[in-house]
PLY file of the C-alpha trace (Angstrom):
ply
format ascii 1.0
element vertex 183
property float x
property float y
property float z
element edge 182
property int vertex1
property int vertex2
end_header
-13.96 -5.45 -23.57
-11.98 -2.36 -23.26
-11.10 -1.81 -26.15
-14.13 -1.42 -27.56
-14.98 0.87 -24.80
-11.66 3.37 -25.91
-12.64 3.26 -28.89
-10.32 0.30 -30.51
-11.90 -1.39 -33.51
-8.67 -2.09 -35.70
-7.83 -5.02 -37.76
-6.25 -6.96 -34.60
-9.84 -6.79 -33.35
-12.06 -7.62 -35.84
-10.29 -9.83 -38.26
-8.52 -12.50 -35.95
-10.29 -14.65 -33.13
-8.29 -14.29 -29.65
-6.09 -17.40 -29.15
-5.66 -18.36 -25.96
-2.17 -19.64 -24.58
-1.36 -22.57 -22.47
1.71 -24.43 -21.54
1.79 -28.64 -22.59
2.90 -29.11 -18.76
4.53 -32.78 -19.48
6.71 -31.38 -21.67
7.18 -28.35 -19.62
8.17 -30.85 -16.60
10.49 -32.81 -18.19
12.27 -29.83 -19.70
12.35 -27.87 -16.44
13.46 -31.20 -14.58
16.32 -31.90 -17.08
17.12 -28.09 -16.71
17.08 -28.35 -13.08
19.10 -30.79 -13.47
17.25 -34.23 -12.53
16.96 -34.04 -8.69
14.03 -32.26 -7.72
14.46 -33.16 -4.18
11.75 -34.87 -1.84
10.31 -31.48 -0.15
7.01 -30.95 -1.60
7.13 -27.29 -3.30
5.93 -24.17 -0.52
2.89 -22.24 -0.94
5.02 -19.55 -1.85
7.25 -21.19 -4.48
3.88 -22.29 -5.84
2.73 -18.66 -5.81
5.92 -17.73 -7.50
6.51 -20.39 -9.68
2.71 -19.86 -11.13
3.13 -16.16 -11.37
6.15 -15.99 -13.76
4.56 -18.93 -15.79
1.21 -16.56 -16.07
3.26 -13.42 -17.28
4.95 -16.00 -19.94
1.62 -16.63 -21.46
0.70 -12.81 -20.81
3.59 -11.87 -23.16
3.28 -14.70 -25.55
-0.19 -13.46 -25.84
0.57 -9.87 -26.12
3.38 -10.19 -28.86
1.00 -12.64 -30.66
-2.55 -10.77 -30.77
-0.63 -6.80 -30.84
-2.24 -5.63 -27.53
-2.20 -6.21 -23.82
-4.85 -9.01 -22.22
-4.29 -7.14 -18.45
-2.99 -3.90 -18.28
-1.96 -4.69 -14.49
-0.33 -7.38 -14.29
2.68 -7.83 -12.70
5.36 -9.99 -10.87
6.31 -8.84 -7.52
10.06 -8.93 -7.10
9.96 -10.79 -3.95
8.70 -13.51 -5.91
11.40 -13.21 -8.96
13.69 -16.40 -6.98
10.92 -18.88 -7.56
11.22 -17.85 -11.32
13.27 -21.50 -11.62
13.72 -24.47 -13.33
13.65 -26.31 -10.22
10.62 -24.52 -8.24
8.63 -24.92 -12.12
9.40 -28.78 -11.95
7.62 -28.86 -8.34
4.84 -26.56 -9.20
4.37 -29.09 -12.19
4.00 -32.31 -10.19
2.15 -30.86 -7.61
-0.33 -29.60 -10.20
-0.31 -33.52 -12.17
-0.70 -34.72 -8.42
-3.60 -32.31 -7.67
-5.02 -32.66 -11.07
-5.09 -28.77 -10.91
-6.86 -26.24 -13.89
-4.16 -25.47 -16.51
-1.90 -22.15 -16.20
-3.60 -19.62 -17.72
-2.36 -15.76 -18.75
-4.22 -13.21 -16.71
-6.91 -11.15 -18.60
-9.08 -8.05 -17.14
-11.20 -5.90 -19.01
-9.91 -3.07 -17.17
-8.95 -0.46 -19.42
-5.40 0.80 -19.93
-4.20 3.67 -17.47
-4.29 7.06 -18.64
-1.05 8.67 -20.43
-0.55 10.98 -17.20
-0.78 8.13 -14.72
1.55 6.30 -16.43
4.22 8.64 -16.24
3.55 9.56 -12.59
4.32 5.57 -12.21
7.22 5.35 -14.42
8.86 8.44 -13.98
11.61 9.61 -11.40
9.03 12.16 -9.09
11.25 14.95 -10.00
11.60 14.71 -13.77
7.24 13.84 -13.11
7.04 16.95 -11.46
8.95 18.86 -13.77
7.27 18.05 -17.02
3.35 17.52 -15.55
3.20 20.24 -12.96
3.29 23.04 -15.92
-0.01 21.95 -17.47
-1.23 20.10 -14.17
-0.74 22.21 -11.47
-3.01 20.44 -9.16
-0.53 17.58 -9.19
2.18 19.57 -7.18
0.98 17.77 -3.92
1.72 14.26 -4.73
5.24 14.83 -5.27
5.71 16.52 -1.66
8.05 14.53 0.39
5.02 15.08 2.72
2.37 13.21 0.64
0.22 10.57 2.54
0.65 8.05 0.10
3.79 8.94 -2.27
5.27 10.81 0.22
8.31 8.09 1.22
9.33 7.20 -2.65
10.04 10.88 -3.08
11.89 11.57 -0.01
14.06 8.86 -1.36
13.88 9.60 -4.98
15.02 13.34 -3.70
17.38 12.14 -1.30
20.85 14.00 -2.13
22.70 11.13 -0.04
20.63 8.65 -2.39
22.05 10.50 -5.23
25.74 10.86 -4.39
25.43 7.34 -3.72
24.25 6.37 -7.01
27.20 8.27 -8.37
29.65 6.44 -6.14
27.85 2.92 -7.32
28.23 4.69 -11.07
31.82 5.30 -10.95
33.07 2.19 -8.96
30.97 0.29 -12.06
32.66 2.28 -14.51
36.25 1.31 -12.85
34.99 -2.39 -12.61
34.49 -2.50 -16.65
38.16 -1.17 -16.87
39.97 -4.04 -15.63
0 1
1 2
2 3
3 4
4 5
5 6
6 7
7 8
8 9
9 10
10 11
11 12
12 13
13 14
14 15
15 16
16 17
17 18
18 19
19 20
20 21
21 22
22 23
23 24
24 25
25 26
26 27
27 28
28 29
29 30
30 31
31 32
32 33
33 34
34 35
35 36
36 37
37 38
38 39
39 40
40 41
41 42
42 43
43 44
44 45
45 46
46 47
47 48
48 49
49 50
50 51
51 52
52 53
53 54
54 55
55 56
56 57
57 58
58 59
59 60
60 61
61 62
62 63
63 64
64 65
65 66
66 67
67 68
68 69
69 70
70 71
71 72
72 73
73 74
74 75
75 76
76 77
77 78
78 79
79 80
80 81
81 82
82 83
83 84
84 85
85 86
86 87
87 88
88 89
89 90
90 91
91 92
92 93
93 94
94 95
95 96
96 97
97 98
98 99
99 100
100 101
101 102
102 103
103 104
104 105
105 106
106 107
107 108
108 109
109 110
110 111
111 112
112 113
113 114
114 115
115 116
116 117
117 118
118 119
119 120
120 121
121 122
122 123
123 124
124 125
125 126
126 127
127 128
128 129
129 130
130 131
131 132
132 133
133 134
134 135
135 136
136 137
137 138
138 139
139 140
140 141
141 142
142 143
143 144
144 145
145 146
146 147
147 148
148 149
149 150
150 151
151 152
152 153
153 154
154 155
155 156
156 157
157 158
158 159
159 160
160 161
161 162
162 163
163 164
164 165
165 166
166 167
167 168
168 169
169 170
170 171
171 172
172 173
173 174
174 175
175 176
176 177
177 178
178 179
179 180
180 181
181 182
């Protein structure tokens, strides 16, 4: 896989076989119906609490996985936010009966063998665009462009991520927490 391909050939690699992860979804039912509290209701679960529900069960097993074996199984993974409310102990129960009463594959972590993203485009991702621009631009000029408020595709997080009525927001949000924690 990739890690081969970067170059990886530690211990982690070669010593230990690559355990896969997987929920025992009886238990898992009854412990998310007694969490939810016993009622589970008689609406059979959405596609989209399905979608949700399955999602944050996957990146469960993705971390259990990761912490486990000492690497990353899918570099890419993610859960979307919109689908963060289905991340609960009632919308699991559903998902689990509907998957005994569909006799459906197992819940499994995802995996790619896509290889990790490069040091610079991880910090264009995880970085505010100015503090980006500021420390890559020196010894990548050719990067100026993307962090234009102008920019085809990053063009409208910037604008907002340079916004001065963004930040003296922020700063209002800051200081009413700040009073908040006094009282």
């Amino acid at each position: 896989g990739w890690a081969l391909t970067v170059g990886e050939e530690g211990s982690a690699f070669a010593a230990e076989a690559y355990e896969h992860y997987a929920f025992h979804q009886p238990l898992l039912l009854e412990l998310m119906r007694a969490a939810a509290g016993g009622a589970l209701g008689q609406a059979p679960i959405s596609e989209r609490e399905a979608e949700g529900s399955q999602k944050y069960l996957q990146g469960l097993l993705w971390i259990l996985e990761m912490y486990h074996h000492g690497y990353c199984g899918d570099f890419y993974f993610t859960l979307e936010k919109s689908l963060h409310c289905f991340a609960s102990a009632s919308c699991i129960a559903k998902l689990m009966v509907s998957m005994q009463e569909n006799d459906s594959e197992p819940i499994v972590p995802p995996r790619s063998e896509l290889p990790p993203m490069r040091p610079l485009s991880c910090a264009i991702c995880i970085l505010p665009s100015q503090h980006a621009e500021r420390f890559l631009c020196p010894s990548a000029p050719a990067l100026k462009p993307m962090f234009a408020v102008d920019h085809p595709l990053l063009g409208s997080v910037n604008a907002m991520e340079q916004s001065s009525q963004l930040s003296e927001l922020k700063a209002k949000v800051a200081q009413f927490q700040a009073e908040m924690m006094r009282l």
